[in-house]
C-alpha positions as CSV (number, residue, x, y, z in Angstrom):
1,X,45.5,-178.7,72.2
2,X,45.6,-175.5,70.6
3,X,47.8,-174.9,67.5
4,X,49.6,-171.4,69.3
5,X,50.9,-171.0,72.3
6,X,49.4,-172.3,75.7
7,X,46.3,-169.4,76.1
8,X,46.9,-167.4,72.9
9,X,44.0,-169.1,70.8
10,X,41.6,-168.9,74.3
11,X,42.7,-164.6,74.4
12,X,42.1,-164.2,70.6
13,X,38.4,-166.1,70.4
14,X,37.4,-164.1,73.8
15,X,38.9,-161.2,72.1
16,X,36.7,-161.8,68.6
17,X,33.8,-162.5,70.6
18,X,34.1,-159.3,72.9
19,X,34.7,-157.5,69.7
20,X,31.5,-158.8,67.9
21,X,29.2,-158.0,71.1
22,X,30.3,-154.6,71.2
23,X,29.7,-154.1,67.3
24,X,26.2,-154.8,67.9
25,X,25.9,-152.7,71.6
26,X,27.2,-149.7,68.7
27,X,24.2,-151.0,66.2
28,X,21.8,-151.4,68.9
29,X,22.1,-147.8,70.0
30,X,22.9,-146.0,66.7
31,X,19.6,-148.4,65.4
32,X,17.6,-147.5,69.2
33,X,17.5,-151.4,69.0
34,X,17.3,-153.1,72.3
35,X,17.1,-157.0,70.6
36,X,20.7,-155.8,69.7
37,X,21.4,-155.8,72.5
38,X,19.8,-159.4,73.4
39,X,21.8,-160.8,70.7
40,X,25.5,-159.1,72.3
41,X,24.4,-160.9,75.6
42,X,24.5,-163.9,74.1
43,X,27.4,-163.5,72.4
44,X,29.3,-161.9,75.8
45,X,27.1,-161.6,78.8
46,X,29.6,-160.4,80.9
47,X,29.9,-157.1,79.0
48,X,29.3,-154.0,81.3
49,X,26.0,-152.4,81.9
50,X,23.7,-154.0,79.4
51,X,20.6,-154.0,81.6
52,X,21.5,-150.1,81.8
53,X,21.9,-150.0,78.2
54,X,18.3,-151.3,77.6
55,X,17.1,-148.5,79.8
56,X,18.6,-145.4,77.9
57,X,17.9,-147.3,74.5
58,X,13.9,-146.3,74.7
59,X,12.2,-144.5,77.1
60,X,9.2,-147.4,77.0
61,X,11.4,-149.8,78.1
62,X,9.0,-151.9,80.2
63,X,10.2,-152.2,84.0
64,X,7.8,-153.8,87.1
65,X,8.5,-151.7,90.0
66,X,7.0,-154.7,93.0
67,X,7.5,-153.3,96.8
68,X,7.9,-156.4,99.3
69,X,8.7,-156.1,103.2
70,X,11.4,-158.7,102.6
71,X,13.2,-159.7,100.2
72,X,13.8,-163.5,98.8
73,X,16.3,-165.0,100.3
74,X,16.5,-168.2,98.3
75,X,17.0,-168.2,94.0
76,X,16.5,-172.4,93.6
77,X,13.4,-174.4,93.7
78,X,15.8,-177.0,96.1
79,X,15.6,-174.5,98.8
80,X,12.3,-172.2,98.9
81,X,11.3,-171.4,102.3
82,X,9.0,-167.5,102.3
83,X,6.4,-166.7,99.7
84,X,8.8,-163.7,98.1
85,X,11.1,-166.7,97.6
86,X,8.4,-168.5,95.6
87,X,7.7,-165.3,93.6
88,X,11.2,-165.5,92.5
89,X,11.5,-169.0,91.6
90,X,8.1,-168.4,89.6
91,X,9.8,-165.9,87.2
92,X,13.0,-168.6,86.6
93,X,12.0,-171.9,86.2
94,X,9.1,-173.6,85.4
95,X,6.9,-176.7,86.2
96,X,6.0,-179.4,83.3
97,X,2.4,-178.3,84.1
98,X,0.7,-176.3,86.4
99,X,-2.3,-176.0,88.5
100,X,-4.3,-172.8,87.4
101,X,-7.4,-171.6,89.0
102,X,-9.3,-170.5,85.7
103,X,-12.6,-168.3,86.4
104,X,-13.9,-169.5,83.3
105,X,-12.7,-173.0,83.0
106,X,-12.3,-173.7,86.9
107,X,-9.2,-174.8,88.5
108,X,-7.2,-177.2,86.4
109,X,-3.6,-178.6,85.5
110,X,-2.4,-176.7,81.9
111,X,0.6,-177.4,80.4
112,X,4.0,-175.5,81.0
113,X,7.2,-176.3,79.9
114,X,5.6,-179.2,78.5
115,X,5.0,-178.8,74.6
116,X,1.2,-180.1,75.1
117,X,-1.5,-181.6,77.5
118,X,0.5,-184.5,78.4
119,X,-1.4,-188.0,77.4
120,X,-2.5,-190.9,79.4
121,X,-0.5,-194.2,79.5
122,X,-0.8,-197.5,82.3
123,X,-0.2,-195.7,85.0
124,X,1.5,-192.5,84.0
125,X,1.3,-189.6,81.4
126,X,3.3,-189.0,78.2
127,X,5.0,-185.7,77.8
128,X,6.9,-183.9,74.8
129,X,9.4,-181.1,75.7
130,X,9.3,-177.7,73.3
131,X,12.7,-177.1,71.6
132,X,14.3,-174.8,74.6
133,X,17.3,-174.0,76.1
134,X,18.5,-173.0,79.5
135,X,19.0,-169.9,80.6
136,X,22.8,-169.6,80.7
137,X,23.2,-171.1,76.8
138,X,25.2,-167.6,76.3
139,X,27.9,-169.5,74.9
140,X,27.3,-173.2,74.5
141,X,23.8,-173.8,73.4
142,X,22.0,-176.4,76.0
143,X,18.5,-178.2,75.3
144,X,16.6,-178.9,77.7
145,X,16.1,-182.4,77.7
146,X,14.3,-185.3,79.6
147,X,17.8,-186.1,80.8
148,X,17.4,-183.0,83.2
149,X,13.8,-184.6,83.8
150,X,15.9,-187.8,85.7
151,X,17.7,-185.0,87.1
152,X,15.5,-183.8,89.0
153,X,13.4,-186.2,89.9
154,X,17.1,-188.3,91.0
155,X,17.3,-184.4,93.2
156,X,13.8,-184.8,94.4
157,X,14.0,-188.3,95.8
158,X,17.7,-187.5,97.6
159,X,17.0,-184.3,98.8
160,X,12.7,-183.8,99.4
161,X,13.1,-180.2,99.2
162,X,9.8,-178.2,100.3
163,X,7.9,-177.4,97.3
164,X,7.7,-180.5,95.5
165,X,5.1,-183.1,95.7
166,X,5.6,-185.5,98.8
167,X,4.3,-188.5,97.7
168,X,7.0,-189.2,95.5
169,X,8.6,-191.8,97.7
170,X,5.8,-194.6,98.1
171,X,3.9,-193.6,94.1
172,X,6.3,-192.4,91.5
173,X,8.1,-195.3,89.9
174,X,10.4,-194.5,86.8
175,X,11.1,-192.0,83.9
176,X,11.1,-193.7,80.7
177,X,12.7,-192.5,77.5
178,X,14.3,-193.4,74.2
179,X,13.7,-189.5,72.7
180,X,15.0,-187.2,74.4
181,X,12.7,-184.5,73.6
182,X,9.5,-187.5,74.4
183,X,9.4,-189.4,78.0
184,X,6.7,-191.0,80.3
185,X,6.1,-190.7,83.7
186,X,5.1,-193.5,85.8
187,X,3.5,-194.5,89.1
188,X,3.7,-197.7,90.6
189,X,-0.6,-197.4,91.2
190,X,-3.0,-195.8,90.0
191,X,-3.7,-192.0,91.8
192,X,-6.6,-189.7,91.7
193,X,-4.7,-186.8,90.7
194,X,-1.3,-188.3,88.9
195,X,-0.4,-184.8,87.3
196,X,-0.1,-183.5,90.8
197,X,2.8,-185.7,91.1
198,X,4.2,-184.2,88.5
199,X,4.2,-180.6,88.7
200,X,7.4,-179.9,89.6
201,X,9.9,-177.6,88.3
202,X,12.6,-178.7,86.2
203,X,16.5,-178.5,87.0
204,X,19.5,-177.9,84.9
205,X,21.2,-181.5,85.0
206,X,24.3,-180.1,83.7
207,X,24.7,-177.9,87.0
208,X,24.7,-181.5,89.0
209,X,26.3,-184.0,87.3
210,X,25.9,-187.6,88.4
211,X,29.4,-188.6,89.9
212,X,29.0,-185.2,91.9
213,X,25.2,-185.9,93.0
214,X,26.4,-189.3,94.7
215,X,29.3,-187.2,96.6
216,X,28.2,-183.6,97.7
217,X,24.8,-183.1,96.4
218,X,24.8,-180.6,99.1
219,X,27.5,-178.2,97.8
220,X,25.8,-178.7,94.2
221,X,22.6,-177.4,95.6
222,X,24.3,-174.2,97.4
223,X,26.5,-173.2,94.3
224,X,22.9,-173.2,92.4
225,X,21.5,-171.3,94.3
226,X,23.7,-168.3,93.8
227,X,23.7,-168.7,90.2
228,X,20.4,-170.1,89.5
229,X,19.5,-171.2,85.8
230,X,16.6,-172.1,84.9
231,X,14.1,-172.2,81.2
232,X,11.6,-169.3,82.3
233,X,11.0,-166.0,81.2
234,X,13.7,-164.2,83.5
235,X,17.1,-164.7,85.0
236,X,18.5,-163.5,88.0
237,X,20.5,-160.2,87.1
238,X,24.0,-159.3,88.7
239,X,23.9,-157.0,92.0
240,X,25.0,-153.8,90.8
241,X,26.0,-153.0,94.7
242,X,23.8,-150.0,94.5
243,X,20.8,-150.7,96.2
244,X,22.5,-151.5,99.4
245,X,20.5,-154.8,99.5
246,X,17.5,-153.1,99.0
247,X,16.6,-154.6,95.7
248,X,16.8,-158.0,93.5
249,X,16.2,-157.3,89.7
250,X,15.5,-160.2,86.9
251,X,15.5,-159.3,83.5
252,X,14.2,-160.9,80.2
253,X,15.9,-164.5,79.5
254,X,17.2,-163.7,76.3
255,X,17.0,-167.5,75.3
256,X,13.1,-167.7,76.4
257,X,11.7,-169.7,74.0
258,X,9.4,-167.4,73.0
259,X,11.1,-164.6,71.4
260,X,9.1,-162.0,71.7
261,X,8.0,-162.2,74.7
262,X,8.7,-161.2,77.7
263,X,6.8,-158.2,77.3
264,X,8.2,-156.9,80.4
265,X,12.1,-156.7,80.1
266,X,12.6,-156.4,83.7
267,X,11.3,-157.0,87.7
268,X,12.5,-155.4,90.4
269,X,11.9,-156.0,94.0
270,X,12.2,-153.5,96.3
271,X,12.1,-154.0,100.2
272,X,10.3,-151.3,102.0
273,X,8.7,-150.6,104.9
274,X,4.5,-150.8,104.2
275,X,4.3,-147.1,104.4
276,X,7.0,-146.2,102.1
277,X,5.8,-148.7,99.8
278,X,2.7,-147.3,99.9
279,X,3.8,-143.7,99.7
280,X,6.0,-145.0,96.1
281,X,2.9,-146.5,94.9
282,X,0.4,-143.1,95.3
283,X,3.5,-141.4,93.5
284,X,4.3,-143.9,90.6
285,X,7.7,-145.0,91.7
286,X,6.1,-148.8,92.1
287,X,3.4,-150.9,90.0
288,X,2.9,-153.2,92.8
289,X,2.9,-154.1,96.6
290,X,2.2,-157.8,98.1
291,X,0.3,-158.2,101.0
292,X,-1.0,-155.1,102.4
293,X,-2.3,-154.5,105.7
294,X,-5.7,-153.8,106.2
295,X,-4.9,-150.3,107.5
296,X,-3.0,-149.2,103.9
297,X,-5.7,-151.4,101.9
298,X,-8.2,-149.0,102.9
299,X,-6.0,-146.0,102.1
300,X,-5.4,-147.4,98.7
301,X,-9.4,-148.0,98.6
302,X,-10.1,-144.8,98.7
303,X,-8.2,-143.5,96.2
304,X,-9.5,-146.0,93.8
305,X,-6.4,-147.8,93.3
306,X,-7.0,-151.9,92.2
307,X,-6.6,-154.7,94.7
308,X,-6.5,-158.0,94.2
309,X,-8.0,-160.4,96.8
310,X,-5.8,-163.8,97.2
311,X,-7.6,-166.6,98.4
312,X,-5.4,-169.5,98.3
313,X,-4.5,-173.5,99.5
314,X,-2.9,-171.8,102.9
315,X,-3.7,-171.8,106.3
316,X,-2.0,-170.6,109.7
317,X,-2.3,-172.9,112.9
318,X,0.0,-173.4,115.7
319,X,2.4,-176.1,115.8
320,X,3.3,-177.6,118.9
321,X,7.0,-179.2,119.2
322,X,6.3,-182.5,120.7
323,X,9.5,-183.4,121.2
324,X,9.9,-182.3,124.7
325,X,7.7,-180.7,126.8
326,X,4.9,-183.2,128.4
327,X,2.6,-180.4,128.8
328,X,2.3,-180.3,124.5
329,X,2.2,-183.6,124.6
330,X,-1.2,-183.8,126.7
331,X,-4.3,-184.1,124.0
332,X,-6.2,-182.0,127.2
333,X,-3.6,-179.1,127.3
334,X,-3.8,-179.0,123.9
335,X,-7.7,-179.1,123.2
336,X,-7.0,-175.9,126.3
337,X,-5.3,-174.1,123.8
338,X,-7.3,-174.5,121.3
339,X,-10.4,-173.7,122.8
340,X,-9.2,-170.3,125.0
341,X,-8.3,-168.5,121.5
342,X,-11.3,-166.4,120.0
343,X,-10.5,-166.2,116.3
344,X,-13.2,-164.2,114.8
345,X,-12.5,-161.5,117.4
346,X,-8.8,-162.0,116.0
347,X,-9.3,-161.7,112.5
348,X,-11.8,-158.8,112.6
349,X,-9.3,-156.5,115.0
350,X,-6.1,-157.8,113.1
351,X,-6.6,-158.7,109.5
352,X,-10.0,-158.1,108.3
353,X,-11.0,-154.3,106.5
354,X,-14.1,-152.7,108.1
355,X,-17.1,-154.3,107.0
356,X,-15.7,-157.3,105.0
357,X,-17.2,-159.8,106.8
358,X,-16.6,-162.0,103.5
359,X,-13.0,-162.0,103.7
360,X,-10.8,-164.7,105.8
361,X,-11.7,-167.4,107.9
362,X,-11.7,-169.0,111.0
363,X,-11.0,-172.8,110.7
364,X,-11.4,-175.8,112.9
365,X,-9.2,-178.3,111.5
366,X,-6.0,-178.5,109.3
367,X,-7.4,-177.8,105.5
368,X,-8.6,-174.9,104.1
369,X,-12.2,-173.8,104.3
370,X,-12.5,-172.0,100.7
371,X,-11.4,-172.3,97.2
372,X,-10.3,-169.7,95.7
373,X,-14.1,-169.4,94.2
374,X,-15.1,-168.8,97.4
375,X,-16.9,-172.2,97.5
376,X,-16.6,-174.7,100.1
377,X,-12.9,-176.6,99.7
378,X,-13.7,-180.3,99.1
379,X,-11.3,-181.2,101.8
380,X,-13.1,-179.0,105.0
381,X,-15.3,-181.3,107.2
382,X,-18.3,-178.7,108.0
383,X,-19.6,-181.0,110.4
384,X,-16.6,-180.8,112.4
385,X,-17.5,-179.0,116.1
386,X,-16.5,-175.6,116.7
387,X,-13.7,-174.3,119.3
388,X,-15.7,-173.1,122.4
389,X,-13.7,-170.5,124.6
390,X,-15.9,-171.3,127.6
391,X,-14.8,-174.9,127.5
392,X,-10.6,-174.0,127.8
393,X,-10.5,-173.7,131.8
394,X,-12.3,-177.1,131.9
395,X,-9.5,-178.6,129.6
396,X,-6.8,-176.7,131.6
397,X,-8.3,-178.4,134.5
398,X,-8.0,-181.7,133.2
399,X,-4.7,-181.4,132.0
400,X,-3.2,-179.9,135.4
401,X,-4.7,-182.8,137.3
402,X,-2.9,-185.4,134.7
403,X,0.4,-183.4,134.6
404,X,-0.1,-182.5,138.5
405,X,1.1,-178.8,138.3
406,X,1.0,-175.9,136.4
407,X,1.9,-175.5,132.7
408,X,5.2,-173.6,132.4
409,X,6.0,-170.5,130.2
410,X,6.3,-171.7,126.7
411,X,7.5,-169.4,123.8
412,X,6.0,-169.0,120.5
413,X,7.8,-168.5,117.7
414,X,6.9,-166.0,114.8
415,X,8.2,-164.3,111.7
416,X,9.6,-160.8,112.3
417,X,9.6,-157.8,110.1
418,X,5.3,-158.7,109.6
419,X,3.5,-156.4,111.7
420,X,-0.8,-158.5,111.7
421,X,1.9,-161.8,112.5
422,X,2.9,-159.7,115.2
423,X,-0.4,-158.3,116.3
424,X,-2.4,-161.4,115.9
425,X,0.5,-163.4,118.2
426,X,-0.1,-160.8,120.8
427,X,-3.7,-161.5,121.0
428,X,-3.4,-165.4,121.0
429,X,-1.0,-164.4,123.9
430,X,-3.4,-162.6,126.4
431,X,-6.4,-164.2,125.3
432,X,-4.2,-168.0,126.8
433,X,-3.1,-165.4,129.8
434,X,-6.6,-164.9,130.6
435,X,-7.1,-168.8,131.2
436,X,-3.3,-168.9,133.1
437,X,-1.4,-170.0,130.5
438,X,1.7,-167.9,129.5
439,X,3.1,-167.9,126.3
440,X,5.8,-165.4,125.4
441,X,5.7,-164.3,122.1
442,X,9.3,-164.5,120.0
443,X,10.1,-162.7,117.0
444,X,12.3,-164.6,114.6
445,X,14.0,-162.5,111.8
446,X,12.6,-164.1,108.6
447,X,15.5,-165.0,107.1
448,X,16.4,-167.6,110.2
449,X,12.7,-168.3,110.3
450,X,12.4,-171.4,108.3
451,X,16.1,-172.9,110.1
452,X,14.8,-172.2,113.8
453,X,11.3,-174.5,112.9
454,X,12.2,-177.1,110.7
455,X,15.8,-177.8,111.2
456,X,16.8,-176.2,114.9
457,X,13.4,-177.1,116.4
458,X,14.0,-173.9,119.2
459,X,10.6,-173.5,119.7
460,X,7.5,-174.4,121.9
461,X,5.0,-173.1,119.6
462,X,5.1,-171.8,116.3
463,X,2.7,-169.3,114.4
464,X,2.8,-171.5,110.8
465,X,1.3,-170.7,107.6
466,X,0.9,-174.3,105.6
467,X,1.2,-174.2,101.5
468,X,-0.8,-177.0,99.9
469,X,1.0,-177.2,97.2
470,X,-2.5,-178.1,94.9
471,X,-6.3,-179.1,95.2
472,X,-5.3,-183.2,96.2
473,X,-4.1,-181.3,100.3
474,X,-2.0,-183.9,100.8
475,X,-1.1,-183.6,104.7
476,X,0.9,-187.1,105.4
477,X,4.3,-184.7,105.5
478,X,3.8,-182.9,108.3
479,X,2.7,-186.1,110.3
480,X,5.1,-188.9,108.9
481,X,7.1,-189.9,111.6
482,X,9.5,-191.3,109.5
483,X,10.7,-187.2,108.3
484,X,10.8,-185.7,111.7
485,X,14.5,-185.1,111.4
486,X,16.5,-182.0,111.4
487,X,15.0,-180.4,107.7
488,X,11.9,-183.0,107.5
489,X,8.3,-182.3,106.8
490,X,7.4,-183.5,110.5
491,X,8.8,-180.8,112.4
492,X,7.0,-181.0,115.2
493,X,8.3,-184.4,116.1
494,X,4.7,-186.1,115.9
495,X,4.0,-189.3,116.3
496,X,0.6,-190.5,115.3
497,X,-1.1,-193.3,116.6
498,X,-2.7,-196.6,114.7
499,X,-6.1,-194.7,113.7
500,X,-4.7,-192.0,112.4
501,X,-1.8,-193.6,110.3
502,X,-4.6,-196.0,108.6
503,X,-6.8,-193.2,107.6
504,X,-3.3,-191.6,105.7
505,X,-2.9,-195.2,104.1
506,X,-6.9,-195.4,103.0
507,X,-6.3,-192.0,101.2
508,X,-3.1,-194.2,99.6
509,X,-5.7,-197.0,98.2
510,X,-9.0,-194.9,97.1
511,X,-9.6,-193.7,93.9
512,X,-13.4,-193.0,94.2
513,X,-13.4,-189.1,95.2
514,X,-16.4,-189.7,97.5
515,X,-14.4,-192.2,99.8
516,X,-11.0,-189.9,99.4
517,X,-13.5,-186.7,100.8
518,X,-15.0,-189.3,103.0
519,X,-11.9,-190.3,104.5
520,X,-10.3,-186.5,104.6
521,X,-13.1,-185.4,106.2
522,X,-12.7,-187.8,109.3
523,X,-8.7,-186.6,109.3
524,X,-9.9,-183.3,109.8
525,X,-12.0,-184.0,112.4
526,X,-9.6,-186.4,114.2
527,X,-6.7,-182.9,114.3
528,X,-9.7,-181.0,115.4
529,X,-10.6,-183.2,118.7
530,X,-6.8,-184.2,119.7
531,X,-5.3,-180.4,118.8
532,X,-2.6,-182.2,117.1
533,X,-2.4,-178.5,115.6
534,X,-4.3,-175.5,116.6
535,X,-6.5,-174.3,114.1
536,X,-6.4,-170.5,113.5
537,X,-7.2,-169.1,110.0
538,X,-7.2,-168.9,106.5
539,X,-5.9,-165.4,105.4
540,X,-6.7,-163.5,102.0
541,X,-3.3,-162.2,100.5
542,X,-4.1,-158.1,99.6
543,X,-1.8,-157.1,96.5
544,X,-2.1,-153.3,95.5
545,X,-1.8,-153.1,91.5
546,X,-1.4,-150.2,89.3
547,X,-4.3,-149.7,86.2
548,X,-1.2,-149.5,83.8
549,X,-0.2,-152.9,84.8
550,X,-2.4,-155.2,81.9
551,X,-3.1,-159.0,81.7
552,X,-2.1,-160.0,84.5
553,X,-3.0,-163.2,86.2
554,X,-1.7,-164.0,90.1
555,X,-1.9,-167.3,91.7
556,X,-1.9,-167.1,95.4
557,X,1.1,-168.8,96.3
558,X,3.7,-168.3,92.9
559,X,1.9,-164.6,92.0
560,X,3.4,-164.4,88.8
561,X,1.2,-166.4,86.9
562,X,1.7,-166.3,83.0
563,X,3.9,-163.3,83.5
564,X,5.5,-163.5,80.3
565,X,2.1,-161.9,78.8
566,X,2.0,-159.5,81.3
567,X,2.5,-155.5,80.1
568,X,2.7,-152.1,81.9
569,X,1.6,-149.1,80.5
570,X,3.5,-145.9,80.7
571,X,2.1,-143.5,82.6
């Protein structure tokens, strides 16, 4: 194969190659040129230190210093499980469009990765891909094509990760191509919102070939995610082994197909405890902190620090596992539950800042109750009755008759390591002890959080924040009967009856958006009369940002929205 002997021409092109990288590392620092150094990575990536070498080169080398309480676990869209692993998958790969809540233009899809507002066809939408490349085309260029559109939607259908739209199975019908740079998108009927169906993010087909898809998809999927590569703005940099675990950096994609931007070169995570983080943030050691307690929200208040308020498609309710015990099976035990819990009193002691009576809200069914406006979500049913505490003993009653005993402890599940989670769970617990129920609260470490719900199912109850992923809420997932496996949307084990089921498959035929509201309103009230989940809250997300940070735009669920226009100031 090679005219020398067996590895002699390999050693002397990696040797010509190394040599030519470290010619331009000398130019870069002789010339204080840090593009340079851009160019050796993609020559030779693996040569030493070049994130360190961007550092030294100027001292306004632009670095995002962002304190978390935990870290992202997961790197691929295929396996997203916290926000903080959303955040990261938001800096790596992107979506053909996305959905954008605009303040002057009001929430809409805008394009992406896609070169343009895709266009209507029968049934579908016409896209056109930008010449790019992914992100580990260091030494063999590779476009991104609609070949790793089939890819992923072929991923999609085998594997209905979380994070991708769920209605794929019984709407989306082909991908049509003869360009590979120009492809359509169809349904098999017509849908209110189609480009919700298709905002999803694209995946590398060349890291899962076909012939190993059909075999062990499954070790595919765990190889990517510890070397994920994707067309966005960063890539995941190498541990250096000196944080101690304590940090996860990405720095600029050098083959981003915008070349001058990122503005940022790099993002660094740090996990801290809240007052540390706070402490690094009054002393300029970080730019930002996600999710601040009320308690350090205040302190940073005062000192005239910014804070953004995130309203977003989220809410928290409590998700019984109907699997086994008879007592969460009972609609009367349930509508017990939901009654004895006094969520204003909740949110004002755990969550809320003195005085903001605007923020957060109490809910009474299984969809949001604002946009991120602050106006009325579409999808709440207003008319829906309120939870009465006065009314759980009654229900109690009613259900110990039925059931003939007492209800038994039953544990409730929640993530560790998040001190209102913690707090509010408490309450919930002694406000159901003051009606004789007993619950016993059960930290779960976050990392094990997401296995112990939705694949384990070791739980009674569950303390569950719910990501609609856009403005359609689609909330089928969590009730088909048909994914309540171990790793399924249904992870409570739910069965729902005939009613139920044929208001899901009215929302299937409408098109009209009065009869789609019409008919997720009387969903909403049919989860708030049978409990089917408790209804708790809808929590604002509190992110403490520096003044020198500029342009930045956050969605509530991905954060980093448009981050490649993003700049920090020195200070």
């Amino acid at each position: 194969r090679y005219p020398l002997k067996p590895g002699a021409r390999a050693v002397q092109l990696r040797d010509g190659l190394i040599a030519k990288a470290e010619q331009l590392v000398t130019r870069a620092q002789a010339n204080n040129d840090p593009k340079l150094l851009d160019e050796a990575a993609k020559i030779w990536p693996r040569l030493p230190d070049l994130d360190g070498m961007r550092r030294q080169l100027q001292n306004d080398y632009p670095v995002l210093h962002c304190g978390y309480a935990t870290l992202p676990q997961n790197f691929s869209p295929l396996s997203i499980q916290s926000l903080p692993d959303r955040h990261a998958v938001s800096l790596m790969f992107e979506s053909l469009v996305q959905w954008v809540e605009d303040e002057r233009l009001g929430p809409h899809y805008s394009s992406q990765l896609a070169a343009a507002r895709p266009g209507p066809t029968a049934r579908g939408r016409h896209f056109q891909l930008p010449r790019c490349v992914w992100s580990d085309s260091d030494r063999q260029t590779r476009l991104c094509t609609a070949e790793d559109v089939q890819a992923t939607i072929d991923l999609i259908k085998r594997l209905r990760p979380p994070g991708y739209p769920p209605a794929w199975e019984n709407l989306f019908e082909e991908l049509r191509y003869d360009d590979p740079f120009k492809f359509s998108l169809q349904l098999q009927r017509d849908y209110w919102q189609p480009l919700s169906l298709m905002d999803f993010r694209i995946l590398p087909a060349h890291r899962f070939p076909a012939d190993q898809r059909a075999r062990d998809v499954r070790s595919l999927v765990e190889a990517f995610q510890q070397d994920p590569v994707g067309t966005g703005p960063y890539r995941r940099a190498a541990d250096d082994g000196e944080s101690g675990g304590t940090q996860i950096r990405f720095v600029a994609n050098p083959h981003y197909r915008r070349p001058d931007l990122p503005n940022i070169r790099e993002i660094v995570f740090h996990q801290l405890e809240p007052v540390e983080a706070v402490r690094q943030l009054q002393n300029r050691q970080l730019h930002m902190i996600f999710d601040l307690s009320r308690e350090h929200l205040a302190q940073l208040r005062l000192q005239d620090e910014r804070i953004i308020s995130l309203r977003g498609r989220s809410v928290h309710f409590l998700a019984p596992n109907y699997r086994h015990s008879p007592w969460l099976q009972n609609e009367a035990f349930r509508r017990a539950l939901a009654h004895a819990i006094d969520r204003e009193t909740i949110l004002n002691s755990v969550f809320r800042p003195q005085g903001a009576v605007a923020d957060h809200a109490t809910l009474t069914g299984p969809y949001p109750k604002y946009n991120a406006d602050g106006q009325t979500c579409w999808a709440y049913n207003p008319a829906a009755p309120a939870f009465e505490p006065n009314q759980a003993v009654g229900h109690l009653a009613q259900a110990r008759q039925q059931l003939s005993g007492d209800p038994p402890p039953l544990r409730l599940a929640f993530p560790a390591r998040h001190q209102q989670s913690e707090v509010a769970c408490q309450a919930i617990v002694d406000q159901l002890k003051a009606i004789g129920i007993t619950v016993n609260p059960t930290p779960i470490e976050p990392h094990q959080f997401h296995h112990v719900v939705t694949e384990s199912h070791a739980y009674d109850l569950v303390y569950w924040r719910h990501d609609f992923e856009d403005a359609t809420y689609t909330l089928w997932p969590l009730f088909d009967p048909s994914d309540a496996e171990s790793g399924g949307g249904n992870f409570m084990g739910f069965v729902p009856d005939e009613h139920l089921r044929s208001l899901f498959d009215e929302l299937r035929i409408h098109k009209e958006f009065r009869e789609i509201q019409a008919t997720t309103h009387e969903i909403h009230d049919f989860v708030n009369r049978s409990a089917i989940v408790i209804p708790l809250w809808q929590v604002d997300t509190y992110v403490a940002v520096r003044k020198t940070v500029r342009d930045t735009h956050f969605d509530p669920l991905d954060l980093f929205q448009n981050v490649e226009t993003w700049s920090v100031e020195a200070d």
